[in-house]
N, C-alpha and C positions, 0 to 999 in steps of 0.2 A: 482473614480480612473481610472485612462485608460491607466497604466503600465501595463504590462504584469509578472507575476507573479516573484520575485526572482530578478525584475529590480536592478540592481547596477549603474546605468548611471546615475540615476537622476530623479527627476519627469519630463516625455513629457505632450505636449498637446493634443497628441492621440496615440492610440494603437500602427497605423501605423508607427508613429514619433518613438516609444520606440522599435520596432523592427529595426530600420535601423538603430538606434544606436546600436545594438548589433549583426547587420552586418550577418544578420542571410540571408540563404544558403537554396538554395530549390534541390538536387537532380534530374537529368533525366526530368527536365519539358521541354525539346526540343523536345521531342517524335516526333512533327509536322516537325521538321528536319530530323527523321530519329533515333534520339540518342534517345533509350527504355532501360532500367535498366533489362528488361526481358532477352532482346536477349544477352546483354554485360553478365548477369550473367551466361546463358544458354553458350555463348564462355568461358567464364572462367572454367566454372568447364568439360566440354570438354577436355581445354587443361589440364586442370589439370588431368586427365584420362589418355591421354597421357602421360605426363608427368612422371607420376606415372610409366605405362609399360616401358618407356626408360628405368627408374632408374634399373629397373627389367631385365635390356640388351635385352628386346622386342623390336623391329620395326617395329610397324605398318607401315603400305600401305598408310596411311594419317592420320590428329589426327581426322578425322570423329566419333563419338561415336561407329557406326558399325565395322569400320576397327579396331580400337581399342578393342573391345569386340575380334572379330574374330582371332584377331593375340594373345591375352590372351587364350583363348580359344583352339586355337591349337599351343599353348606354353605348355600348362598345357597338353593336348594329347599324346604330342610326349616327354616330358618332357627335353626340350632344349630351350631357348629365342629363337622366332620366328624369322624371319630376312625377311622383304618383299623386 
């Protein structure tokens, strides 16, 4: 047999023939471009930190992980949303 498990397309003549029938997708393999699923997640949840403080009427100095910590930080001290 040389489907790949759960095939619904039909019997292929090999593995690789039954994967390109079901158009399957590989993630982040450009890394050699530049394009890393590390660094995109590492940006995301960043801005999402940020994100987070706006909602809180904080403004950070940039959505930096540091400025953002820092503008929480001395939001929560003086107890008033920070405003850089």
């Amino acid at each position: 047999m040389t489907c790949s498990t759960g095939c619904s397309t039909g019997p292929h003549a090999t593995y690789g023939e039954c994967l390109r029938a079901k158009n399957m997708r590989t993630a982040y393999m450009q890394e050699w471009k530049g394009k890393d699923a590390t660094r995109q997640k590492r940006a995301d949840k960043n801005l999402d930190a940020y994100e987070s403080a706006r909602r809180q009427g904080i403004q950070p100095k940039s959505t930096r992980p540091a400025d953002v910590q820092r503008a929480i930080q001395i939001s929560d001290k003086m107890g008033t949303a920070f405003q850089a």
